[in-house]
N, C-alpha and C positions, 0 to 999 in steps of 0.2 A: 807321498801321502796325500790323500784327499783333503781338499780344504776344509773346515770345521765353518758350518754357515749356521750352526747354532747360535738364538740371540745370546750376548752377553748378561749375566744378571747382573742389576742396578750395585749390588753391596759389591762386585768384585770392580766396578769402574772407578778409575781416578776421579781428581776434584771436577780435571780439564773435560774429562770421558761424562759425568754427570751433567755439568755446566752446560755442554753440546745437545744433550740428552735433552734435558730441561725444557731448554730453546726450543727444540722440534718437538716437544711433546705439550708442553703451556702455550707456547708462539709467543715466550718475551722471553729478552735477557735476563740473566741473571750475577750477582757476582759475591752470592752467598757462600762462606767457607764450608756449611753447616751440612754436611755430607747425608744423613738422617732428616734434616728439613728438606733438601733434594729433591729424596727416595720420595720423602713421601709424598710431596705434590706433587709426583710424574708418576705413582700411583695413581692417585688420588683423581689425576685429567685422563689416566687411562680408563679408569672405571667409570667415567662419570661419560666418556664418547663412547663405550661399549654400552652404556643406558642409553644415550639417545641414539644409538644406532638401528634401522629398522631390520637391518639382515641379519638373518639368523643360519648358526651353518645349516649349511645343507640347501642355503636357500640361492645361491646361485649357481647349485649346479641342478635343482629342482625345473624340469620343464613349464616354459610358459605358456600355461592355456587359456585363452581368453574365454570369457565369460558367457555362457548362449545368448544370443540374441533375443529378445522378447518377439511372441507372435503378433504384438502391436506394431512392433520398430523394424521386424521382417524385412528386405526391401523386396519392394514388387518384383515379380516375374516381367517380362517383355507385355504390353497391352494391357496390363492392370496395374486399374489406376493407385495411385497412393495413398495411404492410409490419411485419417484427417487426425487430425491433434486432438487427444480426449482435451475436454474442457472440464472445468472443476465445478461441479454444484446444477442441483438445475437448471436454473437460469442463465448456466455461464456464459451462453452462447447467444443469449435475448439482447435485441438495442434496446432504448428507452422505448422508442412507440411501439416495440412488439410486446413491452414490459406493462405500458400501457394499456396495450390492445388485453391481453390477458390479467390485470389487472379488471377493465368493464367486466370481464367474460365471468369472473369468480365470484367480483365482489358487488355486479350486477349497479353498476352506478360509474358513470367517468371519473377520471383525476385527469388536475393537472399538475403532478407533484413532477419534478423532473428527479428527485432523489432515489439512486435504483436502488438502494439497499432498502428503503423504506418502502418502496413496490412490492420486492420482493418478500421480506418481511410481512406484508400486510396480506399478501396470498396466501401465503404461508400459513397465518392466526385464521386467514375464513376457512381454505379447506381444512381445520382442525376444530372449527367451530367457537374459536375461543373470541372473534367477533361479529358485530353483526353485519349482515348482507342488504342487499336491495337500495333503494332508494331512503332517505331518510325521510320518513313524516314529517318529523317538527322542524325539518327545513324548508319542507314541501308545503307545510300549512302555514307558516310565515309568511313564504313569498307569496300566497295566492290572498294571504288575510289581508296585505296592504299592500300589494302587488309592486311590490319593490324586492331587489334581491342586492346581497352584501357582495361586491367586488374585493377579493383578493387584493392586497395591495403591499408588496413588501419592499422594505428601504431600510436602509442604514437608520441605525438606532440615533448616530450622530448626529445625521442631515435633517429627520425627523423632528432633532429638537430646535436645530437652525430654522427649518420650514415656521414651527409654529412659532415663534418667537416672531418672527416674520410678518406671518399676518394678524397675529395680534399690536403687534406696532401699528399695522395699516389700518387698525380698530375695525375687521373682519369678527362677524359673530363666531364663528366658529372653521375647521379643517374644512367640513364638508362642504361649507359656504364657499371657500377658498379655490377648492378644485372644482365647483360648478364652472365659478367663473373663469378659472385658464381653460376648461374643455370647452365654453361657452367663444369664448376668444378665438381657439386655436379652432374649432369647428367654422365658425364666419371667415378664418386666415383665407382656412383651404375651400371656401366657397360653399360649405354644407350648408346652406340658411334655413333650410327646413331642420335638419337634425340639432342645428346649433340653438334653435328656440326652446328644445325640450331640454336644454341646460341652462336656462337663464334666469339666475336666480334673482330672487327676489330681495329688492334693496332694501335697507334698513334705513 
């Protein structure tokens, strides 16, 4: 007679036939009498690996066909050249100085900001109009009413308070007093005596 390779069902196996079961079906021993407690957690791990399981019948006997290739990702023919990587956004592809350069070109005035997102940003708001362009007047008419212009100067918030603590100890009138005189110093260091005159402030 042909062998029977039907599985056995859970309610016709012994304690020992469950107990075995158990084991390869949870992956721990067991040595519960409780033949109904068993069934049902070796239920209960079967249903729960047929949920995390991804196949589905039919699914591996379903031919594997991979996916078309994109006409971006194509690979070249012999002699032509290779596709170049899209970049993301317009600017993706911009360094600072060319961020810069287009930067003059929109907003019709230099920068020295080195922050691209704020370049980029700020070209953005003029070809939309939502700021203004050109040169600014009342920075323009400042510098030419006392013929002086405001230098940029950025520092840690921390060292700024050490600095002036500093020269106010040394009983200096004021910050501005303070770096006349280190540029006035450091210009005579390096031999400038003519430039280092136009920083020599005046003592108190």
């Amino acid at each position: 007679m042909p062998r029977n390779t039907a599985p056995k069902k859970l309610e016709s196996m012994s304690l020992t036939e469950l107990r075995a079961r158990y084991r390869e079906v949870v992956g721990e021993e067991t040595r519960s009498p409780n033949k109904k407690h068993l069934i049902r957690r070796i239920e209960e791990s079967l249903a729960e690996k047929k949920r995390r399981s991804p196949v589905r019948p039919g699914a591996a006997t379903a031919p594997s066909t991979p996916p078309p290739t994109p006409a971006a990702q194509a690979t070249p023919s012999p002699g032509e050249a290779a596709p170049s990587p899209r970049t993301r956004g317009r600017f993706g592809a911009l360094s600072l100085p060319e961020l810069q350069v287009e930067y003059r070109k929109v907003l019709g005035r230099p920068t020295s900001s080195t922050n691209t997102n704020y370049l980029k940003w700020k070209i953005r708001e003029a070809e939309a109009g939502r700021v203004s362009v050109g040169p600014r007047p009342e920075r323009e008419a400042k510098a030419s009413k006392n013929g002086k212009r405001v230098i940029p100067l950025s520092m840690d918030a921390e060292a700024v308070k050490l600095l002036d603590k500093v020269w106010r100890d040394a009983g200096l009138p004021s910050r501005t007093h303070f770096f006349m005189r280190a540029t006035h110093r450091e210009l005579k260091a390096m031999g400038a005596t003519e430039a280092a005159a136009l920083f020599a402030p005046e003592e108190t």
